[in-house]
Backbone as ProteinMPNN parsed JSONL, in Angstrom:
{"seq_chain_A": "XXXXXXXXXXXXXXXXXXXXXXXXXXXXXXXXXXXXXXXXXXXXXXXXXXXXXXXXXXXXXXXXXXXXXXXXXXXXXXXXXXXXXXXXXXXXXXXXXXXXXXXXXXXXXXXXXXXXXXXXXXXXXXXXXXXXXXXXXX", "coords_chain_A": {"N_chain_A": [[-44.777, -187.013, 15.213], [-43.893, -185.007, 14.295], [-44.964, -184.646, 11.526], [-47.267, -184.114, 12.439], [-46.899, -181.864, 13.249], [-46.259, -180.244, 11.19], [-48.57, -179.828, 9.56], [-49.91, -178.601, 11.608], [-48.698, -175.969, 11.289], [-49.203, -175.838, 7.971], [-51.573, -175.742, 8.194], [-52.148, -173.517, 9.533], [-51.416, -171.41, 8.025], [-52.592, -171.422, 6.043], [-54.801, -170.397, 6.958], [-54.028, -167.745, 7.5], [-53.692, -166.836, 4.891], [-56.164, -166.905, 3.898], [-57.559, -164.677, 5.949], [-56.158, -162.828, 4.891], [-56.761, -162.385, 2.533], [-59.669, -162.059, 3.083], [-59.093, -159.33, 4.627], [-58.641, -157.975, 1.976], [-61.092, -158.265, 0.155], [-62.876, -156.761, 2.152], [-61.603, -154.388, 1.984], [-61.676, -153.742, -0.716], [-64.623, -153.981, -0.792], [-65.626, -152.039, 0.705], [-64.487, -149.433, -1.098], [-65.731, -149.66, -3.293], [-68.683, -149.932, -2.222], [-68.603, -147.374, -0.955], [-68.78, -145.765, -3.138], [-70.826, -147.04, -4.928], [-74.309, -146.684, -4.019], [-76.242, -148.653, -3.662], [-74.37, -151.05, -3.183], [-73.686, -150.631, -0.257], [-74.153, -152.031, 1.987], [-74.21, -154.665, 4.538], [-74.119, -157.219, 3.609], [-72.884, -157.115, 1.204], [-70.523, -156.573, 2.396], [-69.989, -158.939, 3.913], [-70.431, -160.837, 1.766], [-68.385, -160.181, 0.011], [-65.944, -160.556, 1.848], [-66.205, -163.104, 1.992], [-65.653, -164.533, -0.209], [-63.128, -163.645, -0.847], [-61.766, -164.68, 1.551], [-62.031, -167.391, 0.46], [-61.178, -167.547, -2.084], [-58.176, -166.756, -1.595], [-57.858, -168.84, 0.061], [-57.861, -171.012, -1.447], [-56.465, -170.88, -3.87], [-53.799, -169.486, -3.441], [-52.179, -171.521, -2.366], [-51.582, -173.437, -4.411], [-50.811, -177.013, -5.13], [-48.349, -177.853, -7.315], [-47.839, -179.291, -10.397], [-46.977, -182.805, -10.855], [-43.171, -182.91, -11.18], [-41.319, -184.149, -14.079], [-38.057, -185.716, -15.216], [-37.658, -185.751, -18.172], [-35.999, -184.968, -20.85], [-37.0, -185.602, -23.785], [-39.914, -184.635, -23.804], [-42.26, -182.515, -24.155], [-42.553, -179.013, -22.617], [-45.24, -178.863, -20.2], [-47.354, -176.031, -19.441], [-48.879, -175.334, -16.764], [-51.759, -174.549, -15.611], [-53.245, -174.445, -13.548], [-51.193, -173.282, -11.625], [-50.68, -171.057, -13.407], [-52.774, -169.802, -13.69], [-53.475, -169.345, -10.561], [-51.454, -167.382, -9.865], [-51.956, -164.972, -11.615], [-54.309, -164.111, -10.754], [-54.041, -163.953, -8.161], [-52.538, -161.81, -8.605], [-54.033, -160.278, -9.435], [-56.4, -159.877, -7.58], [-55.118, -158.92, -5.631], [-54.479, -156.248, -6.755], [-55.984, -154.555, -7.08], [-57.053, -154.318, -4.431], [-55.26, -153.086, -3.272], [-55.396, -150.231, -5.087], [-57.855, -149.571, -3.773], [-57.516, -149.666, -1.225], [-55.476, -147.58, -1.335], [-57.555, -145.444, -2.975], [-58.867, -145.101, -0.319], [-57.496, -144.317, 1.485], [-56.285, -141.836, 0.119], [-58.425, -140.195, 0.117], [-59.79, -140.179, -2.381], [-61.772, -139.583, -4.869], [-62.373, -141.195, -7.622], [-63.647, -141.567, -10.954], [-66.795, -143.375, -11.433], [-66.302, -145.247, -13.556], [-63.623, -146.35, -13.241], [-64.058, -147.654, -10.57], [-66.029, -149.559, -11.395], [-64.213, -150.733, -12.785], [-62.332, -151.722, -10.973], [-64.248, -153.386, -9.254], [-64.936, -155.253, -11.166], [-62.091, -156.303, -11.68], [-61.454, -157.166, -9.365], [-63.403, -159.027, -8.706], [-62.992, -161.103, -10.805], [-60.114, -161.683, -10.379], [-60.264, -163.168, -8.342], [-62.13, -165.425, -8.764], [-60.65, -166.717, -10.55], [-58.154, -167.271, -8.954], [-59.995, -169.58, -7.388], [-60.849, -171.397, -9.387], [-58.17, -172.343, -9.862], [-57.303, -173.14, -7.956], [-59.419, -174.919, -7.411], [-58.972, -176.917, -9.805], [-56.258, -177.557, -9.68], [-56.897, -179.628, -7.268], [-58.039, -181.441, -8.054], [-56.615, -182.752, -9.974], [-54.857, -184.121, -8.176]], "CA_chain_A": [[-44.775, -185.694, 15.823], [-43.157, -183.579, 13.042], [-45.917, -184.595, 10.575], [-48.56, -182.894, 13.214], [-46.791, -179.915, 13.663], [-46.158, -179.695, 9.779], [-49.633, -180.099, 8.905], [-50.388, -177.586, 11.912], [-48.33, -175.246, 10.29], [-49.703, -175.463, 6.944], [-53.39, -174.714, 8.199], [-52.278, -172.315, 10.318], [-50.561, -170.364, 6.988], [-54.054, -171.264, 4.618], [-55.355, -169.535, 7.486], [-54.071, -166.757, 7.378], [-53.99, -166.445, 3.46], [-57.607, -166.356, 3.677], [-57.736, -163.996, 6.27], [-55.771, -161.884, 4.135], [-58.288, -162.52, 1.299], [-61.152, -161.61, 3.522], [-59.445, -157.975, 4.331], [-58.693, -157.581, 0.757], [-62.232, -158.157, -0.085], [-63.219, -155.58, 3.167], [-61.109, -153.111, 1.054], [-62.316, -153.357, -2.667], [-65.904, -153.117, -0.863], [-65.186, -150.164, 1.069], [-64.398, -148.619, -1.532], [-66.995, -149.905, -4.194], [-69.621, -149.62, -1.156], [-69.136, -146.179, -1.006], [-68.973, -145.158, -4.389], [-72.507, -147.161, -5.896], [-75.171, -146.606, -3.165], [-76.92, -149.582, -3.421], [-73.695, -151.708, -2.639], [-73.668, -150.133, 0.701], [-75.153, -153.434, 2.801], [-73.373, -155.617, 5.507], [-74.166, -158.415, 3.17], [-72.214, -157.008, 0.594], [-69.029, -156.541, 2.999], [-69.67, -160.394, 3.887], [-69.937, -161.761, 0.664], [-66.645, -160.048, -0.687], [-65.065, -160.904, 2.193], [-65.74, -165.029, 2.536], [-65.648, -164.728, -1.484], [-61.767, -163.328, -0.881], [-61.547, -165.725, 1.961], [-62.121, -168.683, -0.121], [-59.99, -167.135, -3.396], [-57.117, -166.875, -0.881], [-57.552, -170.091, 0.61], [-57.698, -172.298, -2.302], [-55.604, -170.57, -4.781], [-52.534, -169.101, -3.474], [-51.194, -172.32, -2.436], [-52.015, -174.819, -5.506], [-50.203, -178.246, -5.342], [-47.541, -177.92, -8.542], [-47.119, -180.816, -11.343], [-45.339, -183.608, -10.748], [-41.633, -182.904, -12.432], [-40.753, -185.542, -14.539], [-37.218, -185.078, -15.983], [-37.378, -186.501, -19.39], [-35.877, -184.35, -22.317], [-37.636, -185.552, -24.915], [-41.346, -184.292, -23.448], [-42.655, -181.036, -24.185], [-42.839, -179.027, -21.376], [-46.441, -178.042, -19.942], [-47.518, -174.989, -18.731], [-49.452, -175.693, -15.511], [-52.881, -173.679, -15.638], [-53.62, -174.409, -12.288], [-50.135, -171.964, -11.198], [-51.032, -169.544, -14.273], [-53.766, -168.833, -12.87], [-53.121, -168.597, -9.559], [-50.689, -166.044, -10.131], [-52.672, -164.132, -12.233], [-55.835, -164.112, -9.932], [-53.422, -163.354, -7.005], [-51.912, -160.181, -8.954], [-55.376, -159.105, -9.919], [-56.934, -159.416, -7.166], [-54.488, -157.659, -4.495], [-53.589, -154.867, -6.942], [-57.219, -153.979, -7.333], [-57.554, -154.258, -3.358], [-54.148, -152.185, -3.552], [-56.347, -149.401, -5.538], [-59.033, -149.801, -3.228], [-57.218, -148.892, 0.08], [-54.993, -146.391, -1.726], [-58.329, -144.517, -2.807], [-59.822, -144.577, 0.737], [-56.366, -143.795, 2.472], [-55.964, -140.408, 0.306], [-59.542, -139.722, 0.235], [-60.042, -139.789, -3.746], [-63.174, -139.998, -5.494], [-62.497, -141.585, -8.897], [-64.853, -141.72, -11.677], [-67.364, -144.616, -11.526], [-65.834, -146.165, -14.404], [-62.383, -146.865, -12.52], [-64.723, -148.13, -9.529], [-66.924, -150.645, -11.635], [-63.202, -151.743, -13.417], [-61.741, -152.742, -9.457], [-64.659, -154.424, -9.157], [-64.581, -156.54, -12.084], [-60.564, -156.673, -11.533], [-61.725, -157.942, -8.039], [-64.134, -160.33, -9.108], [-62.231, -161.883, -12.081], [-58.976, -161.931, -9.879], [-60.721, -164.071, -6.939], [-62.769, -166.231, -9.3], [-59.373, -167.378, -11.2], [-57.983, -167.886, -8.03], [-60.896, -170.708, -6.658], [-61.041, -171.952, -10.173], [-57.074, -172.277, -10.2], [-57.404, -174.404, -6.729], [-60.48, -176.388, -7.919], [-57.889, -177.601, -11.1], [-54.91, -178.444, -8.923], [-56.852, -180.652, -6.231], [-58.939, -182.421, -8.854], [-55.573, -183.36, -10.131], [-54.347, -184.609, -6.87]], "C_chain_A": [[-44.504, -184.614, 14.786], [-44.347, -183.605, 11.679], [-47.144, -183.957, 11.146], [-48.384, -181.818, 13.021], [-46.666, -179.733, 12.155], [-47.388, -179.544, 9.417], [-50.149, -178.988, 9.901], [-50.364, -176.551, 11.21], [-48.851, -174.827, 9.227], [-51.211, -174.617, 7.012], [-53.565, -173.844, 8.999], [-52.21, -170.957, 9.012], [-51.727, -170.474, 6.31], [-54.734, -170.494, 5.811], [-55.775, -168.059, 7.414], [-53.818, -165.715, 6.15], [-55.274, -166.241, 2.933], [-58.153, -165.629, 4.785], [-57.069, -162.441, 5.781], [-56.571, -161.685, 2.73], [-59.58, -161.982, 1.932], [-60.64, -159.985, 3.44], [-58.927, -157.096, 3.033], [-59.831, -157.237, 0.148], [-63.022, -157.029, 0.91], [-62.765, -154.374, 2.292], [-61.976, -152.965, 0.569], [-64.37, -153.181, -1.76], [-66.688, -152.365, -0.124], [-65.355, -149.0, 0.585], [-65.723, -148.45, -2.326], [-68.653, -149.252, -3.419], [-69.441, -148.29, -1.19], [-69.512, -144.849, -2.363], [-70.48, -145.717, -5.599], [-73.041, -147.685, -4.281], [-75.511, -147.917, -2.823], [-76.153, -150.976, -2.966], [-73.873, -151.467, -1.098], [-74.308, -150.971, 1.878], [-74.106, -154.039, 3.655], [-73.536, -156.801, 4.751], [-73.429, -158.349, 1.956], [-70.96, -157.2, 0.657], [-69.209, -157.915, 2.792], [-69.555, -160.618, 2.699], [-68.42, -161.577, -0.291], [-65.762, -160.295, 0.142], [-64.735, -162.907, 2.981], [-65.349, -165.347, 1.057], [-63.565, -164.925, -1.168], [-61.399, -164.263, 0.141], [-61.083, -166.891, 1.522], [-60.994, -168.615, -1.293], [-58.67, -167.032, -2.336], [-56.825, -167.915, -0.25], [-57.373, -171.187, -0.294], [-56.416, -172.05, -3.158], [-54.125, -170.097, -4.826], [-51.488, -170.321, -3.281], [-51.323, -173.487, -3.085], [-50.681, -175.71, -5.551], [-49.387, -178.113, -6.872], [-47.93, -179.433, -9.525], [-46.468, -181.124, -10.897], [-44.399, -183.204, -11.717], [-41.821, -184.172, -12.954], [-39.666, -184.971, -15.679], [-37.025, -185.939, -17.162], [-37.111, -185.299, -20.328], [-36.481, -184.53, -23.387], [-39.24, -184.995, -24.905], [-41.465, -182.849, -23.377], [-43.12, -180.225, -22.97], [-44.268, -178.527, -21.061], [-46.39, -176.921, -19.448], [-48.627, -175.645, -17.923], [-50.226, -174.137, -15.32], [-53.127, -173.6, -14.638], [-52.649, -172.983, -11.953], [-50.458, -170.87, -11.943], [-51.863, -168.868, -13.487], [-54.472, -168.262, -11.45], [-52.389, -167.606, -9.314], [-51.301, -164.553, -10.616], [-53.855, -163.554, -11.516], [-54.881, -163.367, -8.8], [-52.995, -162.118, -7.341], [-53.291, -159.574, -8.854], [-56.202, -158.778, -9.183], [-56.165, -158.449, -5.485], [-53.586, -156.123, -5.601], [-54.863, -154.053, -7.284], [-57.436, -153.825, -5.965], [-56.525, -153.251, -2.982], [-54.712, -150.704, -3.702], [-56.891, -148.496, -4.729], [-58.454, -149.158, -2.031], [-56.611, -147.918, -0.016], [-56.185, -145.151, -1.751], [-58.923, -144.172, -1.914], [-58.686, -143.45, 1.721], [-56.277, -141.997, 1.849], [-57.309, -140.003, -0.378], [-59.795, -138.943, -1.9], [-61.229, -140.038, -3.999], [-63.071, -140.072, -7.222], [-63.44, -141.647, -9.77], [-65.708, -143.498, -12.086], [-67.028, -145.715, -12.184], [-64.623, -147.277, -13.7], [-63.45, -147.572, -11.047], [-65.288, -149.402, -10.209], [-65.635, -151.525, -11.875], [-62.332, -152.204, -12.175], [-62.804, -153.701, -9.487], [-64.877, -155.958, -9.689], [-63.146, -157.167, -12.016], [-60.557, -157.694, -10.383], [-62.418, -159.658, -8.217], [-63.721, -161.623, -9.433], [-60.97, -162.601, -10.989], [-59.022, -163.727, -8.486], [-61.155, -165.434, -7.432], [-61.347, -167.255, -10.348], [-58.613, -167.979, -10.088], [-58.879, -169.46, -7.242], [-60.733, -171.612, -8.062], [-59.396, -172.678, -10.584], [-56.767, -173.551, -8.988], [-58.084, -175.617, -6.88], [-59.578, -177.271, -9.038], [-56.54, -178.705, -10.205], [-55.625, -179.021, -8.182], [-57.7, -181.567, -6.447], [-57.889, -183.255, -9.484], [-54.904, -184.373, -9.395], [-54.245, -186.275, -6.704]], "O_chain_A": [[-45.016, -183.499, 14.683], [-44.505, -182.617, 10.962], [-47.949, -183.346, 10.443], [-49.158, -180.909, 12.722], [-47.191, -178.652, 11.89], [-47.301, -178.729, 8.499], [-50.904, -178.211, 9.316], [-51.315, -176.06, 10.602], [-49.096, -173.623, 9.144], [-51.74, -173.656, 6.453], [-54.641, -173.336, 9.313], [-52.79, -169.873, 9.073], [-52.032, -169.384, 5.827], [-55.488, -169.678, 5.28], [-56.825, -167.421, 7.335], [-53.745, -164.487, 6.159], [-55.564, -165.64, 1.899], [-59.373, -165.784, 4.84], [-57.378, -161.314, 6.169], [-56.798, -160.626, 2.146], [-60.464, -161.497, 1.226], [-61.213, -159.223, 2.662], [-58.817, -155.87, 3.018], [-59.9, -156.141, -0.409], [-63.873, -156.373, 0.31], [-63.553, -153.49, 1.955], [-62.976, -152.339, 0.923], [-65.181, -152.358, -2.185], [-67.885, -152.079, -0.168], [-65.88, -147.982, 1.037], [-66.557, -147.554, -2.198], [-69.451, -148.443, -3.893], [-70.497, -147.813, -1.605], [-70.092, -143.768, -2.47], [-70.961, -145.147, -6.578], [-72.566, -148.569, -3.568], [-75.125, -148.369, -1.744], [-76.801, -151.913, -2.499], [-74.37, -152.487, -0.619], [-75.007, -150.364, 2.689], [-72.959, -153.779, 3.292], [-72.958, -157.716, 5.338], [-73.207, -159.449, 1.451], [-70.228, -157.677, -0.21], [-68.774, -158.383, 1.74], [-68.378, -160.634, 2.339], [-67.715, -162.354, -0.935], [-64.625, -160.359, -0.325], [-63.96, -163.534, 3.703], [-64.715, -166.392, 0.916], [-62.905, -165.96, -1.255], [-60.472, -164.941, -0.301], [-60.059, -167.443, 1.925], [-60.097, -169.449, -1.418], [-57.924, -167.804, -2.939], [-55.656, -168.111, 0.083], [-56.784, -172.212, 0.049], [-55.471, -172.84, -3.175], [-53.371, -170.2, -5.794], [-50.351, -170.334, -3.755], [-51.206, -174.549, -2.474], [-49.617, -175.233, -5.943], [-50.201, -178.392, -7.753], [-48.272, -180.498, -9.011], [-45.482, -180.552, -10.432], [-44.675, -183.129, -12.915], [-42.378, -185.114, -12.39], [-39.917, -184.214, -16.617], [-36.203, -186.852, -17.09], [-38.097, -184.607, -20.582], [-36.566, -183.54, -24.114], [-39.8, -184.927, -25.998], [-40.823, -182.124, -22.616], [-44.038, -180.694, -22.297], [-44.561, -177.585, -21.797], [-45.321, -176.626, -18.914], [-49.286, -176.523, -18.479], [-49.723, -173.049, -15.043], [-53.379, -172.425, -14.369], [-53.128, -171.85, -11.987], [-50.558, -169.77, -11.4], [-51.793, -167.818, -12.849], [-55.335, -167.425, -11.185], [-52.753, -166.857, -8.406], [-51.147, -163.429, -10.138], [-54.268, -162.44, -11.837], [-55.057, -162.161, -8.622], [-53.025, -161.25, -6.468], [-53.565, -158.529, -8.264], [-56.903, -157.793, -9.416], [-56.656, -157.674, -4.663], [-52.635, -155.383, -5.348], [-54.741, -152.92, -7.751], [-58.281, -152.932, -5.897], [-56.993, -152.396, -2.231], [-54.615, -149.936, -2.745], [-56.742, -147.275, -4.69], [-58.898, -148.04, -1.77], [-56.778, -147.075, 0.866], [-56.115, -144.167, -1.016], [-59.611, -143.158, -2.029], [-58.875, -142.395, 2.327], [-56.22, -141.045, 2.628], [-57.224, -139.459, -1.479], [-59.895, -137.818, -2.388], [-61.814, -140.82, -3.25], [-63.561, -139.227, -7.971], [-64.482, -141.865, -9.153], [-65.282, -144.425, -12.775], [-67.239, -146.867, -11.804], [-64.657, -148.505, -13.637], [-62.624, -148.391, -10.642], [-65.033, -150.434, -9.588], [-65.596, -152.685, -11.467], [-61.567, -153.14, -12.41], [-62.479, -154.865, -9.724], [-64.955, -157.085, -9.198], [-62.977, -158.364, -12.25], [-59.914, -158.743, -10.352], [-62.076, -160.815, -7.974], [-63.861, -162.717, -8.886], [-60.896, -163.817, -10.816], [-58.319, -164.659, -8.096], [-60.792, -166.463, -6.863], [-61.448, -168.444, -10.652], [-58.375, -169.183, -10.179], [-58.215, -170.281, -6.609], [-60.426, -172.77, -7.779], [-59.355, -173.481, -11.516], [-56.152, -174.603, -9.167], [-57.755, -176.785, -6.673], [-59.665, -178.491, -8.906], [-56.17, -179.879, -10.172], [-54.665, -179.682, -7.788], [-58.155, -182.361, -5.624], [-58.136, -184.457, -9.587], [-54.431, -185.378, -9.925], [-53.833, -186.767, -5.654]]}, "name": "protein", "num_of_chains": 1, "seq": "XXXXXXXXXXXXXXXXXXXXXXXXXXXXXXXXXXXXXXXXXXXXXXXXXXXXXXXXXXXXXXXXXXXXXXXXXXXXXXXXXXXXXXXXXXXXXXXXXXXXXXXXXXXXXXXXXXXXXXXXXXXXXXXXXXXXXXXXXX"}
């Protein structure tokens, strides 16, 4: 019984870490969408927001290294966590940005628009690639 409901639990919470990835991705291409024309598509919204879906579902909660307490072993750094961390900063402080500039109605210069998107991109893509590592490990 307690191993059901734990396991509910968990895919209730990846749930809703990639429904928080989808309206992250709704943000950043909100904003992007209204600032280069040709973004401006319903297929654009979708794809940034199953993209952020998926980067939120794989990556925020990556499986750790086993510990192993031996002193004499150098310790690793665990790429999988780096770069979930890193992907997770980069891509909610670019979606951060993103709802800030719609909320007080700014119009930034294209440059700062293309560099969320790449911030976006990069951030999401480190994230899936940070999940794919830890559950190949597994």
């Amino acid at each position: 019984m307690r191993t059901r409901f734990r396991r509910f639990a968990h895919v209730l919470e990846r749930c809703g870490l990639a429904l928080a990835g989808a309206a992250c991705g709704l943000f950043v291409a909100a904003h992007v969408g209204s600032s280069i024309s040709f973004l401006t598509t319903q297929g654009f919204l979708l794809i940034m927001m199953i993209v952020g879906a998926i980067g939120f579902y794989l990556g925020i909660d990556t499986p750790p290294l086993p510990f192993h307490d031996d002193e004499l072993a150098e310790p690793k750094v665990d790429s999988a966590e780096l770069l979930s961390a890193a992907g997770t900063f980069l891509a909610t402080l670019t979606a951060f940005f993103s709802v800030a500039i719609i909320i007080l109605r700014q119009e930034p210069h294209i440059a700062w628009t293309i560099l969320i998107m790449l911030g976006w991109s990069l951030g999401v893509a480190m994230q899936i690639i940070s999940g794919a590592i830890a559950r190949a490990r597994e």
